[in-house]
N, C-alpha and C positions, 0 to 999 in steps of 0.2 A: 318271812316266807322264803325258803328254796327252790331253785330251779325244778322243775320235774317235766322231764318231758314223758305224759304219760302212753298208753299202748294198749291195745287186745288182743292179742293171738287166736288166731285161728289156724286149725289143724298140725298132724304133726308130724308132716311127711320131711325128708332129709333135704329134701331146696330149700332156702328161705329165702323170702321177699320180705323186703322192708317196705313198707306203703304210707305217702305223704297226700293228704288229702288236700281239698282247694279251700280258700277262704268264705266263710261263714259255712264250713260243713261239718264233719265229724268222720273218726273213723268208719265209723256205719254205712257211710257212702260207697266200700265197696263190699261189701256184700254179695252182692248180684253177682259183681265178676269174678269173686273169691271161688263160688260154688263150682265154678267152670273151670278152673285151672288143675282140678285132678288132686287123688289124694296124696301126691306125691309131694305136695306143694303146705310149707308153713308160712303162712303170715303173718308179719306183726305189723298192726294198722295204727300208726301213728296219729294220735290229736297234734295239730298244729297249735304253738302257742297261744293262749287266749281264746283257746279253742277247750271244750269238752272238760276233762282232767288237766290238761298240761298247763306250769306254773311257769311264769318267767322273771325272776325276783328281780329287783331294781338294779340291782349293781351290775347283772349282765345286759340292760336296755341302753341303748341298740345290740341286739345280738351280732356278734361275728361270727363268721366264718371258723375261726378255729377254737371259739368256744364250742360253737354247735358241733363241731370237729371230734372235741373232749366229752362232750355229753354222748356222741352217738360210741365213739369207741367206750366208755365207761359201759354204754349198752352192750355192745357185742360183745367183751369180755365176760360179765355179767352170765350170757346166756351161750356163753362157749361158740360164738359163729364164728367163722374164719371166712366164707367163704357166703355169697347173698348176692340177690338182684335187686334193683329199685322200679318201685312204681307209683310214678306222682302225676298229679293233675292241677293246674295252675300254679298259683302261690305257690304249691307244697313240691313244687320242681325246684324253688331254692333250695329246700332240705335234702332231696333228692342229688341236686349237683351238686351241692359242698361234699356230700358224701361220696360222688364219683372224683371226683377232685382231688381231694385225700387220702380216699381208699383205693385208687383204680384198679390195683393189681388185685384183688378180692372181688369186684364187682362182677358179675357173672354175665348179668343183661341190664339194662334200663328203658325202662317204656315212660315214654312222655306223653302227656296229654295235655293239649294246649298252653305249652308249659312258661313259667312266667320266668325270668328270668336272662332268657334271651335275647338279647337286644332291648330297646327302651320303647316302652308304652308312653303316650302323651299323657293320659289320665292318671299313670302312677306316678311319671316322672313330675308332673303339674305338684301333687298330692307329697311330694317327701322331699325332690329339692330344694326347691327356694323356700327360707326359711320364712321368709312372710308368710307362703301358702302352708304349711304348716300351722302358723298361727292362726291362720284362717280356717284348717280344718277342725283344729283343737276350738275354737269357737264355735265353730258347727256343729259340735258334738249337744251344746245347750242351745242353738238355736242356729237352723239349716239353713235358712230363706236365703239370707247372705249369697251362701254357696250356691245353690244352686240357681241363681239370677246369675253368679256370676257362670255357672256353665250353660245357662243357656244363652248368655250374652257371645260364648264361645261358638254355639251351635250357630247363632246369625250369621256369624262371621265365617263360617261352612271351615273352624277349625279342630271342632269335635262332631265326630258323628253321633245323628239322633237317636241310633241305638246307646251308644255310652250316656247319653245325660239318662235316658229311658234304665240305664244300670244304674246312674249313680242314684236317681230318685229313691229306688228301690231298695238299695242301702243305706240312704240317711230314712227310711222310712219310721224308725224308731230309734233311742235312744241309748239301746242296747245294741243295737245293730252300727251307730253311730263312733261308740266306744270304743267297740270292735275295729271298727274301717280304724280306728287315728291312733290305736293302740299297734297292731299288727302292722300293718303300711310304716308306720315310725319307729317299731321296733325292727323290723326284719330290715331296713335300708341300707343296710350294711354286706349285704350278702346278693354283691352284685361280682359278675363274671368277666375275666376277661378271654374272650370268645376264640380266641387264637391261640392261645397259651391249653385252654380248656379241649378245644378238638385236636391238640398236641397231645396232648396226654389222654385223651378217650383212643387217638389213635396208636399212641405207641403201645399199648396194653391191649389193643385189638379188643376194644367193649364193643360189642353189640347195640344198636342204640334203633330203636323202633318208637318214632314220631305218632301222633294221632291225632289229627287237627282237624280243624270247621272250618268248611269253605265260607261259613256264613257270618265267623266269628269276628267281630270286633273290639271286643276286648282285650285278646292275642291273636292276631294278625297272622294267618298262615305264610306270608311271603317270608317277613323277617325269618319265621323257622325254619322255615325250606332252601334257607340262601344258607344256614349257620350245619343246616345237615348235608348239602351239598360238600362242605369241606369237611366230613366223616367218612372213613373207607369203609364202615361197616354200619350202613345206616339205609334202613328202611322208614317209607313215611306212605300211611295212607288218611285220603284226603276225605274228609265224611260229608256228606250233604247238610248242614246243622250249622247253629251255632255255640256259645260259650257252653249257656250253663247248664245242659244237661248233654256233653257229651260222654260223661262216664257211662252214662247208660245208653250211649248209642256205642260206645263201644263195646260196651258188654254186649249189646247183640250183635256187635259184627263177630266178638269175637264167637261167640255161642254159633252162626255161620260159617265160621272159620278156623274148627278146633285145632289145627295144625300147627294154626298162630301160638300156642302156649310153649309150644317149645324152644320159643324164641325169648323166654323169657329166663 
């Protein structure tokens, strides 16, 4: 099996947006906000590995940084873009900011949406550091109980919140969804940031970077992002009433409230 990272194109106006969807979702997920952005606007709506289409053959697991680097310029050659915005939400923020990383001088706009990669989460970093936990989640994959005793033994001890064991339940809830969580989390571990170096280079090429976070969210923690967009000269962030897993379509309606916002992309 070969690498593929697969894609859908939507419309085919001269902007292009490249768009990195969040974990256990699919390109389809933007949709809604796709039909708002005008027809002046091409999308290409990325599956995340292990996600949809897209393949991640064994010799590239853990993915890097500048693999994914190779794969996404292979794309852009491919289909003659020189020039592109990014739009990610969760997880698919790490695809999103290796490619601002790499490509800054190309990058037009970036819109984040409680993006994962920012600073360190308890439940990711539990889940792919230490390699015990690891083993423990790869066990979980055939049989959960373990795991999830041991996070609610966490939740006693008031060091995870009861909305995150209420997530994690929810993703070991099947087998396939199980797969998913210990395949992705242990593949993508590799493709962590260094934050200072990262809003150096988003600022010396003057990217545009427009945040969109959940006052309600626990699974990405609005503070961490708001401290990391703080040291952006060109960074907008607005704060939604909600939580995680349905802010893509809370944004979509703000932005559908707020047609103006497209130009910032």
């Amino acid at each position: 099996m070969k690498t593929h990272l697969n894609y859908r194109k939507y419309g085919a106006g001269p902007k292009v947006v490249l768009a990195f969807h969040g974990y256990g979702q699919s390109e389809g997920h933007w949709r809604g906000l796709i039909q708002l952005l005008g027809p002046e606007v091409t999308v290409y709506a990325f599956d995340l590995f292990y996600h949809g289409g897209s393949r991640l053959a064994k010799q590239d697991a853990p993915l890097t940084k500048a693999r994914l680097a190779e794969l996404l310029q292979a794309f852009l050659a491919e289909q003659n873009i020189e020039r592109f915005s990014l739009l990610a939400f969760s997880m698919g923020a790490k695809f999103a900011l290796t490619a601002a990383e790499y490509f800054p001088g190309r990058v037009q706009g970036l819109w984040l949406i409680a993006p994962d990669g920012i600073g360190s989460q308890l439940w990711y970093t539990l889940a792919t550091r230490p390699p015990w936990m690891r083993g423990l989640l790869g066990r979980a994959v055939l049989r959960p109980q373990r795991l999830l005793r041991f996070l609610h033994t966490l939740r006693q001890r008031r060091l995870l919140d009861p909305s995150l064991v209420h997530f994690a339940q929810w993703q070991l809830d099947s087998r396939e969804k199980r797969l998913r969580i210990y395949r992705s989390w242990t593949a993508f571990r590799s493709l962590t940031f260094d934050l200072k170096r990262l809003a150096r280079v988003l600022n010396q090429h003057s990217v545009p970077v427009t945040f969109f976070l959940g006052r309600h969210d626990r699974v990405i923690p609005a503070a961490g992002i708001q401290q990391f967009a703080a040291t952006l000269s060109s960074a907008t962030t607005t704060l939604l009433d909600t939580g995680h897993a349905g802010l893509i379509y809370d944004v979509t309606a703000y932005v559908r409230q707020h047609p103006l916002l497209r130009a910032k992309l």
